[in-house]
C-alpha beads as a LAMMPS data file, in Angstrom:
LAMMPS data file: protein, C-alpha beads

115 atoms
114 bonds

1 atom types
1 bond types

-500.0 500.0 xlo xhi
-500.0 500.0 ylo yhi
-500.0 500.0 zlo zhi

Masses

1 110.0

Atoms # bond

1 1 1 183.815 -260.463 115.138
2 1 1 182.380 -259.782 111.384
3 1 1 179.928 -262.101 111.886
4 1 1 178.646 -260.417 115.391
5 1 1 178.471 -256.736 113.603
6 1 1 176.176 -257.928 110.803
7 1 1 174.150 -259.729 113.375
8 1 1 174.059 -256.288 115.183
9 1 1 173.008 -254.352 112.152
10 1 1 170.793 -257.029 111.231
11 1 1 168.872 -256.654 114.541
12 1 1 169.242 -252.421 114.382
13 1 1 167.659 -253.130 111.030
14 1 1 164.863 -255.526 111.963
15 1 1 163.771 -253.281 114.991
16 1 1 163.811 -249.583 112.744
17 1 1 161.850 -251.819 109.871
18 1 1 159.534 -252.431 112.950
19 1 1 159.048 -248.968 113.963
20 1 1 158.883 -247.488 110.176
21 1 1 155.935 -249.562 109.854
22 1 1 154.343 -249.785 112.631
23 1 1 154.137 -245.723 112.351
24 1 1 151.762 -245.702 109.515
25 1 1 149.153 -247.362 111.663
26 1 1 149.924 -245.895 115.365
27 1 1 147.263 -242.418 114.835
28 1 1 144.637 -244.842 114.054
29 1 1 145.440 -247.994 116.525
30 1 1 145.512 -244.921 119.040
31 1 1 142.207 -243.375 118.580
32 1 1 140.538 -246.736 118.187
33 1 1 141.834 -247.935 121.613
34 1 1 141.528 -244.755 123.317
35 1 1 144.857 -244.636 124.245
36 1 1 145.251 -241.317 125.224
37 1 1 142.476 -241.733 127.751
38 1 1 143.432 -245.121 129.425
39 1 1 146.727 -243.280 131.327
40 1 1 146.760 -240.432 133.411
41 1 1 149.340 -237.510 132.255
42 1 1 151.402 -238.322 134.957
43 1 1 151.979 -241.687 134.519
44 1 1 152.407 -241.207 130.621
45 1 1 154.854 -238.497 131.892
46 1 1 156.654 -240.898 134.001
47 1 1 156.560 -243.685 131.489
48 1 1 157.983 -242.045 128.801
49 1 1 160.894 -240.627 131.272
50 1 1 161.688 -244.025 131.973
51 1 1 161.995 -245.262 128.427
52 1 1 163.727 -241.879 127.912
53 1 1 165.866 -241.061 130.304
54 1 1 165.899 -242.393 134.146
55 1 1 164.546 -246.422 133.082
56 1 1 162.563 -246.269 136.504
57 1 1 158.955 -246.168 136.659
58 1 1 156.955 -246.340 139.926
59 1 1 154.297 -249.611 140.645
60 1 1 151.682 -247.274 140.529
61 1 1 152.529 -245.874 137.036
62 1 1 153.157 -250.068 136.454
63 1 1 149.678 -250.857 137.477
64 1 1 148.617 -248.245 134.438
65 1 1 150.877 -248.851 132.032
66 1 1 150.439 -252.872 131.866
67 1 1 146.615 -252.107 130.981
68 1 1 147.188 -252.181 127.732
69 1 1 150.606 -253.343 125.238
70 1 1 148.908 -252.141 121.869
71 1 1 148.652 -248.560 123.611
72 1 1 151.910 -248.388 125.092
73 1 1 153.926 -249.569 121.504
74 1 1 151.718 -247.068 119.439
75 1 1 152.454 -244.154 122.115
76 1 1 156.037 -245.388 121.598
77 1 1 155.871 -245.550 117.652
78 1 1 154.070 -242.141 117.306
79 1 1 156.608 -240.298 119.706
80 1 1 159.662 -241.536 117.747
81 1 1 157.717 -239.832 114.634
82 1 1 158.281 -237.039 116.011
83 1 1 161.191 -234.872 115.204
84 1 1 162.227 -233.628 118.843
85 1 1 163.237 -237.067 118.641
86 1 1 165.269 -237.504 115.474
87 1 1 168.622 -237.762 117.127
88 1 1 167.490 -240.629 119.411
89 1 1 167.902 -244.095 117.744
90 1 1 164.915 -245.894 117.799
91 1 1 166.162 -249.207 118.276
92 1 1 167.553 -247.876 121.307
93 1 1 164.201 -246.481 122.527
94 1 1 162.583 -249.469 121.205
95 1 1 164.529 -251.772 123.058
96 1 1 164.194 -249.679 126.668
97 1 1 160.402 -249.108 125.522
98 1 1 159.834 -253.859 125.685
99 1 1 162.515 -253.412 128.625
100 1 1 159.821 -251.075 130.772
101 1 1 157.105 -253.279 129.983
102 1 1 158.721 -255.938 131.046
103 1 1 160.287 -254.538 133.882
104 1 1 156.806 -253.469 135.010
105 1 1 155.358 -257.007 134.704
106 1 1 157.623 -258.253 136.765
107 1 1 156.542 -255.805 139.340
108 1 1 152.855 -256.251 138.470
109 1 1 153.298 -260.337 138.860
110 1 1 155.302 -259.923 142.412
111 1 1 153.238 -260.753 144.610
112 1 1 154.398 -258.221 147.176
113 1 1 154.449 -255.538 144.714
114 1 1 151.515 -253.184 146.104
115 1 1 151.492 -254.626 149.995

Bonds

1 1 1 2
2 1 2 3
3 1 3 4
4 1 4 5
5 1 5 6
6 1 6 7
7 1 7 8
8 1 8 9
9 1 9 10
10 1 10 11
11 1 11 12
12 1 12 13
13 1 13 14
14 1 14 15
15 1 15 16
16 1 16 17
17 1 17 18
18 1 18 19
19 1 19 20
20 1 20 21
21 1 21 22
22 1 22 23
23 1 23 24
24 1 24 25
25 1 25 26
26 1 26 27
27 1 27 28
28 1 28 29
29 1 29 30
30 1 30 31
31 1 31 32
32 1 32 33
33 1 33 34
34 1 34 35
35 1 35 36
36 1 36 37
37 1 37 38
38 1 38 39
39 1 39 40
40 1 40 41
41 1 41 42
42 1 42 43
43 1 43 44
44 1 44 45
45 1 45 46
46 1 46 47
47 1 47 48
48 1 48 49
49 1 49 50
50 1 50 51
51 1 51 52
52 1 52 53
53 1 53 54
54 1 54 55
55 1 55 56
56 1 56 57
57 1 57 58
58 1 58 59
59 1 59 60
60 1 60 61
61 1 61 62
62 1 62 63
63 1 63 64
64 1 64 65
65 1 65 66
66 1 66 67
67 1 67 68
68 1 68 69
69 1 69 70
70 1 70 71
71 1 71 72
72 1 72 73
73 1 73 74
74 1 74 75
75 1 75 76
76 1 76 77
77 1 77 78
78 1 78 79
79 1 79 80
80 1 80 81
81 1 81 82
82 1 82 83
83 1 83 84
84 1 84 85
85 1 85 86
86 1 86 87
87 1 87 88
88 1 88 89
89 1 89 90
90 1 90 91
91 1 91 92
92 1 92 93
93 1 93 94
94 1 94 95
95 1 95 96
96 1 96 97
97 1 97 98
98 1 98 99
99 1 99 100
100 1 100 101
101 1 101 102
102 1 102 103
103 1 103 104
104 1 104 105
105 1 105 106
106 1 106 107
107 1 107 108
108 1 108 109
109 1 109 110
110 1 110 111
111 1 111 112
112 1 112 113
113 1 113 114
114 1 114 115
């Protein structure tokens, strides 16, 4: 059982390392990639209630967010900067931010996902 909680804080550590630095760079990865352009309000609005709060996202909102990875981890990073969010742990949110993507790949690669 010892050996499974320092795995576990081993991984909580890994993934906040992750975030920390990934935050230094995510103002400039976003305006060099245009991020806040590429999405639509309303699916940036859905996406981030998914990895927030309801984990479903629409295939329409998939089709938008799969355009672009770099985008939707720097929108990620830069949102757990802020402090609204400071009670939120950001493995957590890190963890249901890859499960979205992923989730929405699967959609995206189904071939009856849009018919």
């Amino acid at each position: 059982m010892a050996s499974f909680n320092v795995y576990s804080v081993l991984v909580d550590l890994f993934l906040t390392c992750e975030a920390v630095m990934a935050t230094k760079e995510n103002d400039q990865i976003i305006r060099e990639n245009n991020c806040e352009t590429k999405m639509g309000l309303a699916y940036v609005l859905e996406a981030s209630t998914s990895i927030f709060v309801t984990g479903s996202i629409s295939n329409k909102c998939c089709g938008e967010l799969v355009l672009g990875k770099v985008c939707h981890s720097a929108l990620v990073n830069r949102t757990l900067e802020n402090p609204l969010f400071k009670d939120i742990s950001a493995a957590t949110i890190i963890a249901k931010s890859i499960q979205t993507w992923n989730n929405c790949l699967a959609l995206i690669d189904s071939p009856s996902s849009f018919a």
